[in-house]
Each structure stands twice: as C-alpha cells, then as structure tokens.
mmCIF file as gemmi writes it, N, C-alpha and C atoms, coordinates in Angstrom:
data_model
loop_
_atom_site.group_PDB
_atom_site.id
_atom_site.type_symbol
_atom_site.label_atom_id
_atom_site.label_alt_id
_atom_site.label_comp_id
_atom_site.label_asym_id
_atom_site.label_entity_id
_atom_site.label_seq_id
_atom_site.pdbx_PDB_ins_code
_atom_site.Cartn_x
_atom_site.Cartn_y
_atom_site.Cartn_z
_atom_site.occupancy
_atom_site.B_iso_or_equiv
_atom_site.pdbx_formal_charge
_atom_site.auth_seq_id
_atom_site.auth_asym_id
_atom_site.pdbx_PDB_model_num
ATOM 1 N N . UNK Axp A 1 ? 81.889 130.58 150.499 1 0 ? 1 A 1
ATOM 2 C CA . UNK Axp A 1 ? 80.973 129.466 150.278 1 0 ? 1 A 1
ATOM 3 C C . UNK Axp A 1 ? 79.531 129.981 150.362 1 0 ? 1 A 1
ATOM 4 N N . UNK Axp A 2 ? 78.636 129.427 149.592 1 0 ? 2 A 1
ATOM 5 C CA . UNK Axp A 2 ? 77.375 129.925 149.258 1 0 ? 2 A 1
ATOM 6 C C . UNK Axp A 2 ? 76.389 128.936 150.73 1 0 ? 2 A 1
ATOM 7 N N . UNK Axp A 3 ? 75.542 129.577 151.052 1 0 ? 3 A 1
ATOM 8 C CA . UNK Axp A 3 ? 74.602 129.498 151.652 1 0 ? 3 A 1
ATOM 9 C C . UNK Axp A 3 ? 73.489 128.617 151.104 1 0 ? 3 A 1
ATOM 10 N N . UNK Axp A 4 ? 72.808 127.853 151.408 1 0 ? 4 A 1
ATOM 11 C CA . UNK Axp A 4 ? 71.447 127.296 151.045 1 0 ? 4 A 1
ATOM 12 C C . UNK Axp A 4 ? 70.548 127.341 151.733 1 0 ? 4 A 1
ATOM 13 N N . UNK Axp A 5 ? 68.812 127.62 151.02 1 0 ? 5 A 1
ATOM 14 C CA . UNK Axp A 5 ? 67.451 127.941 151.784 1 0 ? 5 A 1
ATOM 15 C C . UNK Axp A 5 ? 66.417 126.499 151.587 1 0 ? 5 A 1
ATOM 16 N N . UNK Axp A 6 ? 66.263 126.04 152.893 1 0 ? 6 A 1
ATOM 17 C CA . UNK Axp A 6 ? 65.258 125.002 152.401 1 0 ? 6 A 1
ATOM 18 C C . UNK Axp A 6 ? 63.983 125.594 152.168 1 0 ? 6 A 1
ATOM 19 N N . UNK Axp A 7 ? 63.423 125.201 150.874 1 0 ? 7 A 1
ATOM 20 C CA . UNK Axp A 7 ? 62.112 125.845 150.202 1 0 ? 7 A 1
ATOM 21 C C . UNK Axp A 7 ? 61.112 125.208 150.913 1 0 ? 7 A 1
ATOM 22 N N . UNK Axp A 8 ? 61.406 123.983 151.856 1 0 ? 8 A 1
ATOM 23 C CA . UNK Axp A 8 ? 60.041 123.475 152.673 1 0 ? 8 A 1
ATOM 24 C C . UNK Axp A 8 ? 60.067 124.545 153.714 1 0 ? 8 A 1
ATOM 25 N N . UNK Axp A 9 ? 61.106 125.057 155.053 1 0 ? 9 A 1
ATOM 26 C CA . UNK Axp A 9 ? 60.866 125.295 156.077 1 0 ? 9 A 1
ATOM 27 C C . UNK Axp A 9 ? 61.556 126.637 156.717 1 0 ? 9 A 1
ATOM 28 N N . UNK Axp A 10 ? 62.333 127.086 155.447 1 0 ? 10 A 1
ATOM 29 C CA . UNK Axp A 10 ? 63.125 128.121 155.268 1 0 ? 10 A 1
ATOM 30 C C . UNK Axp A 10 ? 64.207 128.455 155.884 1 0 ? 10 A 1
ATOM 31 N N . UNK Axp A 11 ? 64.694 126.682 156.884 1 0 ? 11 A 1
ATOM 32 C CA . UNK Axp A 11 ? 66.013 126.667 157.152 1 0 ? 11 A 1
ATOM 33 C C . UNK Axp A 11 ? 67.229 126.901 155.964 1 0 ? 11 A 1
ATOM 34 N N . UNK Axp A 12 ? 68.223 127.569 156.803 1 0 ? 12 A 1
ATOM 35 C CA . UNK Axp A 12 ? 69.349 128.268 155.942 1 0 ? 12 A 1
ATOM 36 C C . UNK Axp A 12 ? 70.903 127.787 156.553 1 0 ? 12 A 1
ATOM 37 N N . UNK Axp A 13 ? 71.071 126.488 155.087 1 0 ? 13 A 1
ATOM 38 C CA . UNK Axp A 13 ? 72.492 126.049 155.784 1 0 ? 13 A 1
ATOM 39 C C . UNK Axp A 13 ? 73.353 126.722 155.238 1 0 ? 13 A 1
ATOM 40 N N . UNK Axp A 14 ? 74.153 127.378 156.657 1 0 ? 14 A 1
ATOM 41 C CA . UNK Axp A 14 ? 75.659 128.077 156.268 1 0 ? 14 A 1
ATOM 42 C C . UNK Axp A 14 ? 77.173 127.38 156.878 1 0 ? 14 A 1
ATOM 43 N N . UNK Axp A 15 ? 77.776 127.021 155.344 1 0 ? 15 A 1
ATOM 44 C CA . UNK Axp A 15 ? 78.786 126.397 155.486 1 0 ? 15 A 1
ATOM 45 C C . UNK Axp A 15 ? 79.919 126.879 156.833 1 0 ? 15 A 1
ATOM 46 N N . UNK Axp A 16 ? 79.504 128.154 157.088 1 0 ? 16 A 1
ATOM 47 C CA . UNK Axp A 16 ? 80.651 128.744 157.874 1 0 ? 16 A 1
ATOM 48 C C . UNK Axp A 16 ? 80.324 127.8 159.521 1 0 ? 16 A 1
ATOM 49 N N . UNK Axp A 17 ? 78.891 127.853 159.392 1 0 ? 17 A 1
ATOM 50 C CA . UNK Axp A 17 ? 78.422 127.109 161.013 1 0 ? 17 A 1
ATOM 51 C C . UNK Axp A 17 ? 78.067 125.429 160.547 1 0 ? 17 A 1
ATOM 52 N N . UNK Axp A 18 ? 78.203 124.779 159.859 1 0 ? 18 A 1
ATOM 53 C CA . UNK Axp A 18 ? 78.152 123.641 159.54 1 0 ? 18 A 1
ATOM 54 C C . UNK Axp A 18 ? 76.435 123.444 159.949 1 0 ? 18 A 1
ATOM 55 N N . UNK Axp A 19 ? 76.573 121.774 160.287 1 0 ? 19 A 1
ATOM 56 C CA . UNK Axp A 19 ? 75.19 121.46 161.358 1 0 ? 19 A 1
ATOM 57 C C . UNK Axp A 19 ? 75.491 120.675 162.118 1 0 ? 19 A 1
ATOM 58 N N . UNK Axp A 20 ? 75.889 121.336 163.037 1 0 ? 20 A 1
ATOM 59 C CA . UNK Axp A 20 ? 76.14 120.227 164.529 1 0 ? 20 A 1
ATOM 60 C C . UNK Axp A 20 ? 75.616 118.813 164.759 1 0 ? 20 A 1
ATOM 61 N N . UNK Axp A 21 ? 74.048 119.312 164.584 1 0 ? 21 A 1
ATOM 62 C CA . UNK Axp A 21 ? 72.726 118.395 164.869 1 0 ? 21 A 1
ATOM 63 C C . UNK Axp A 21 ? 73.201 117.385 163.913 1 0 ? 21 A 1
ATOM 64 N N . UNK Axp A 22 ? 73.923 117.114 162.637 1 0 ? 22 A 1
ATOM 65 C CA . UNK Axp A 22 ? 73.979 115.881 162.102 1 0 ? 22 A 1
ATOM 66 C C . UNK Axp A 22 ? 75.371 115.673 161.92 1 0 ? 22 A 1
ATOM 67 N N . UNK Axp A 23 ? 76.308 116.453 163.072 1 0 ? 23 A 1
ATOM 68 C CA . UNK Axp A 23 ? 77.677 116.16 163.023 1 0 ? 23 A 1
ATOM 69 C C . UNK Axp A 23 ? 78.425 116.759 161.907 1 0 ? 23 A 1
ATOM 70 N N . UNK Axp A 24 ? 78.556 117.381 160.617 1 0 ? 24 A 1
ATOM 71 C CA . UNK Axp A 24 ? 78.756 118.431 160.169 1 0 ? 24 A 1
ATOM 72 C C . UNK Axp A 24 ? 79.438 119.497 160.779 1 0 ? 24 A 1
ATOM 73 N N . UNK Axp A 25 ? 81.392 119.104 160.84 1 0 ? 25 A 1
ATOM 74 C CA . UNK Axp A 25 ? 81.548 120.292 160.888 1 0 ? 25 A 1
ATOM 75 C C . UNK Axp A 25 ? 81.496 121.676 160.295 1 0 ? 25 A 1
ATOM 76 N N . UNK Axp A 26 ? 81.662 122.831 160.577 1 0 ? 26 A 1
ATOM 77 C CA . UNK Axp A 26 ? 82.051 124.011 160.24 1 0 ? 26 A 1
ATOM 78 C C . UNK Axp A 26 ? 82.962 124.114 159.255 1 0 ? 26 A 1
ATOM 79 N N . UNK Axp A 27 ? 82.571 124.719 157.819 1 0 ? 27 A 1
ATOM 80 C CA . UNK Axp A 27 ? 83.625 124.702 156.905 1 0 ? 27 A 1
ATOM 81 C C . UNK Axp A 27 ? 83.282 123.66 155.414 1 0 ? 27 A 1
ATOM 82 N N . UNK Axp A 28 ? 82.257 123.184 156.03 1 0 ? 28 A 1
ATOM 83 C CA . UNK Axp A 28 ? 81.566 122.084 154.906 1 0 ? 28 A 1
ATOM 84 C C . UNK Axp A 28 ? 81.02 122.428 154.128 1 0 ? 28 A 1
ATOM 85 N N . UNK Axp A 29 ? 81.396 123.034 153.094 1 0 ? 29 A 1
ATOM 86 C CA . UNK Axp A 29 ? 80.336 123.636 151.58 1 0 ? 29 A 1
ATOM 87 C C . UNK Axp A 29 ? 78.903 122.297 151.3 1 0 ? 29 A 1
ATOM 88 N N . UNK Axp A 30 ? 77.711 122.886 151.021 1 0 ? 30 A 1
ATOM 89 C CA . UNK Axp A 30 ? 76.937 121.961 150.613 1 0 ? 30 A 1
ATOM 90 C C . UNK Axp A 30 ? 76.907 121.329 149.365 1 0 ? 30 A 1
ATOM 91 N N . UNK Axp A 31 ? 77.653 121.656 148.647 1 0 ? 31 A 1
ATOM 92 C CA . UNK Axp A 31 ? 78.279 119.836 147.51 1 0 ? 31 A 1
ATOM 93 C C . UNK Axp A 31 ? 78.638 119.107 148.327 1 0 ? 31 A 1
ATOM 94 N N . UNK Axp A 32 ? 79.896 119.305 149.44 1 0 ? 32 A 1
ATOM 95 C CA . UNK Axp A 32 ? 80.111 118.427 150.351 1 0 ? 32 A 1
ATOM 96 C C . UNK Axp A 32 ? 79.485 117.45 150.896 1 0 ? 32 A 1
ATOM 97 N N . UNK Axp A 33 ? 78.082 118.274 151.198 1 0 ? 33 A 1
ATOM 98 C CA . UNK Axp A 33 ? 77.328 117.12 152.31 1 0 ? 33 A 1
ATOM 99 C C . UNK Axp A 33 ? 76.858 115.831 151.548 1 0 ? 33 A 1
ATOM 100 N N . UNK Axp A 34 ? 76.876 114.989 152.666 1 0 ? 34 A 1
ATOM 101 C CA . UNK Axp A 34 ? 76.412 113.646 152.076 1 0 ? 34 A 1
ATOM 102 C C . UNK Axp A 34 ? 75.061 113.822 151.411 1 0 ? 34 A 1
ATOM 103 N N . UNK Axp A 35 ? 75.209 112.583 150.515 1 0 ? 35 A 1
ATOM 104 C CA . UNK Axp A 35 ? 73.689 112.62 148.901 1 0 ? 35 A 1
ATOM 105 C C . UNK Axp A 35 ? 72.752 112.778 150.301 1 0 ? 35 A 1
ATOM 106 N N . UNK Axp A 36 ? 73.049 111.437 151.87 1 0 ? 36 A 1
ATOM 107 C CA . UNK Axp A 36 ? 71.624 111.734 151.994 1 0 ? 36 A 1
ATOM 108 C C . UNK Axp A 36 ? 71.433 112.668 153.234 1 0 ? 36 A 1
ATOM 109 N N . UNK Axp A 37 ? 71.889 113.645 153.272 1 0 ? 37 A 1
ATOM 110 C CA . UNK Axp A 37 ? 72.113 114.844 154.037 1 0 ? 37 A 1
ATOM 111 C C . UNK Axp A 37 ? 70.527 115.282 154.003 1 0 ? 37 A 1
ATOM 112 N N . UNK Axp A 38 ? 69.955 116.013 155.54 1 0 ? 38 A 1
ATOM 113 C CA . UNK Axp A 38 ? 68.588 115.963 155.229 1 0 ? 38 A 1
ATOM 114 C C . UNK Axp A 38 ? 68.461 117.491 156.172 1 0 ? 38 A 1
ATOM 115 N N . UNK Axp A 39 ? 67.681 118.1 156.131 1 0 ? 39 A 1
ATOM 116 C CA . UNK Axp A 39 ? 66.98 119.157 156.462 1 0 ? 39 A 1
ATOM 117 C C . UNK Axp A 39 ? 67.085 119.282 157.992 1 0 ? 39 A 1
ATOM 118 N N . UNK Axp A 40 ? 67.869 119.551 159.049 1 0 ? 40 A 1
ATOM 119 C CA . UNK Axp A 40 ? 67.805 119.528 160.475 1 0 ? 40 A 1
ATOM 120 C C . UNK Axp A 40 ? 66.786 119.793 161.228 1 0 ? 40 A 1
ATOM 121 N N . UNK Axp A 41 ? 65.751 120.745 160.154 1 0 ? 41 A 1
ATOM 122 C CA . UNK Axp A 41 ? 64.297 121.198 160.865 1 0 ? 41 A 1
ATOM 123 C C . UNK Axp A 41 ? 63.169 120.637 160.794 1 0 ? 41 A 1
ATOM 124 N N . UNK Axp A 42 ? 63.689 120.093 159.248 1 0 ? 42 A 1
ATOM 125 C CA . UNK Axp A 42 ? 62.441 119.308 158.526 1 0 ? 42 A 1
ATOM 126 C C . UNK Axp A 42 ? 62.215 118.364 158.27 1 0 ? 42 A 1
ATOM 127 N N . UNK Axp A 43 ? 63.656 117.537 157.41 1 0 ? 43 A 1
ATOM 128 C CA . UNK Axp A 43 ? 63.68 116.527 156.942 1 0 ? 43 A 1
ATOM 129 C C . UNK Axp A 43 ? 63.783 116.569 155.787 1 0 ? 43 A 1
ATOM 130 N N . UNK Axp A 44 ? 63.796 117.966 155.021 1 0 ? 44 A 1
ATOM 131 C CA . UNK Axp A 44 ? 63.66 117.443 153.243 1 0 ? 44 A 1
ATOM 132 C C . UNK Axp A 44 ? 64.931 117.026 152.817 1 0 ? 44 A 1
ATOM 133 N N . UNK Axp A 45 ? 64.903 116.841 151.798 1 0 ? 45 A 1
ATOM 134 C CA . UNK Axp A 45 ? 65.953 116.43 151.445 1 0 ? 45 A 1
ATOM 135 C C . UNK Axp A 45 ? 67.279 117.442 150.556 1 0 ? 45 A 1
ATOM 136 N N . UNK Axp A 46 ? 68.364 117.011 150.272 1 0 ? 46 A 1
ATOM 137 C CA . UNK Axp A 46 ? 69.353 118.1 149.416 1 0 ? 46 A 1
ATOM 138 C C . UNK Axp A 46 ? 68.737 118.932 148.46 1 0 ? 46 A 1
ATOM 139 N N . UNK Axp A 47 ? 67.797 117.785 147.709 1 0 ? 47 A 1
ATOM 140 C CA . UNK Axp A 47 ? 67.39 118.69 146.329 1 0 ? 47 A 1
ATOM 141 C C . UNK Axp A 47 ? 65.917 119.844 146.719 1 0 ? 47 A 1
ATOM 142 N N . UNK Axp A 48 ? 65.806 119.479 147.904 1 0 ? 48 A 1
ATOM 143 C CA . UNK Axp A 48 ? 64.92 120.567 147.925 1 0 ? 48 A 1
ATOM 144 C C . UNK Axp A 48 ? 64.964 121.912 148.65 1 0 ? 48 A 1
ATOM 145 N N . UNK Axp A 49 ? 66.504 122.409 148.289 1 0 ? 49 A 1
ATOM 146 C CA . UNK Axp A 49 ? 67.652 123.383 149.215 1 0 ? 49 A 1
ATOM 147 C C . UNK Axp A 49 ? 67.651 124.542 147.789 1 0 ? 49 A 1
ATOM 148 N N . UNK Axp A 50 ? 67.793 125.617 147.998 1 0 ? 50 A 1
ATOM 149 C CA . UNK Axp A 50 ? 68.272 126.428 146.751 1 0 ? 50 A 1
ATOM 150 C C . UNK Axp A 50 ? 69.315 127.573 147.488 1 0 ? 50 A 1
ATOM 151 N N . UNK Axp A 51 ? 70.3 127.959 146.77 1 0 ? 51 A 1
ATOM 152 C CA . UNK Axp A 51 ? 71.082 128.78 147.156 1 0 ? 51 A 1
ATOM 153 C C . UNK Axp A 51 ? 70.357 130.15 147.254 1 0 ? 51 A 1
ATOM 154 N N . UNK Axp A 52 ? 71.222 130.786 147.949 1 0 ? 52 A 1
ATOM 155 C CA . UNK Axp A 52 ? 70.707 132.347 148.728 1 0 ? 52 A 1
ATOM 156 C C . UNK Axp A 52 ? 71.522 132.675 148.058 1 0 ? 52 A 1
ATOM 157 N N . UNK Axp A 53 ? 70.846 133.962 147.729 1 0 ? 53 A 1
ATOM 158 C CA . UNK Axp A 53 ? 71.665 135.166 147.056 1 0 ? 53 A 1
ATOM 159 C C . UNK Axp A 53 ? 72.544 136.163 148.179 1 0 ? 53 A 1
C-alpha cells in the first residue's frame, strides 16, 4: 500500500500504522479513508495528500 504526503504540513500517512488519532486502524489504504478524513497535524483535507514515491 502506497503512502501519502500532506503538501500543507508534510505529514505522511502510512497505511501500515493507520491514524490512531482519528481511530483508523492499521491496514487502511488511503482510498479507504473516509471523503472527510482530515490531516491529523493540520487539518487539510484528502485532496490535499499526494502519494510518496
């Protein structure tokens, strides 16, 4: 499962560690997450996430 970088704050969600902080277990690819799934550091939102190489 691919990784995502928030371009606001340069948090990096990895499916392998989920996000606790919004209940998100471990194992949750980010298509998964809910539309209004938001930034744990920041607040942005999904679309402003880009995958890591």
């Amino acid at each position: 499962m691919k990784k995502y970088r928030c371009v606001v704050c340069g948090y990096v969600y990895d499916p392998a560690v989920g996000d606790d902080l919004s209940g998100i277990p471990p194992g949750t690819a980010f298509e998964d997450l809910p539309d209004d799934w938001t930034c744990p550091m920041c607040g942005a939102s999904k679309s402003e996430f880009e995958p890591v190489d």
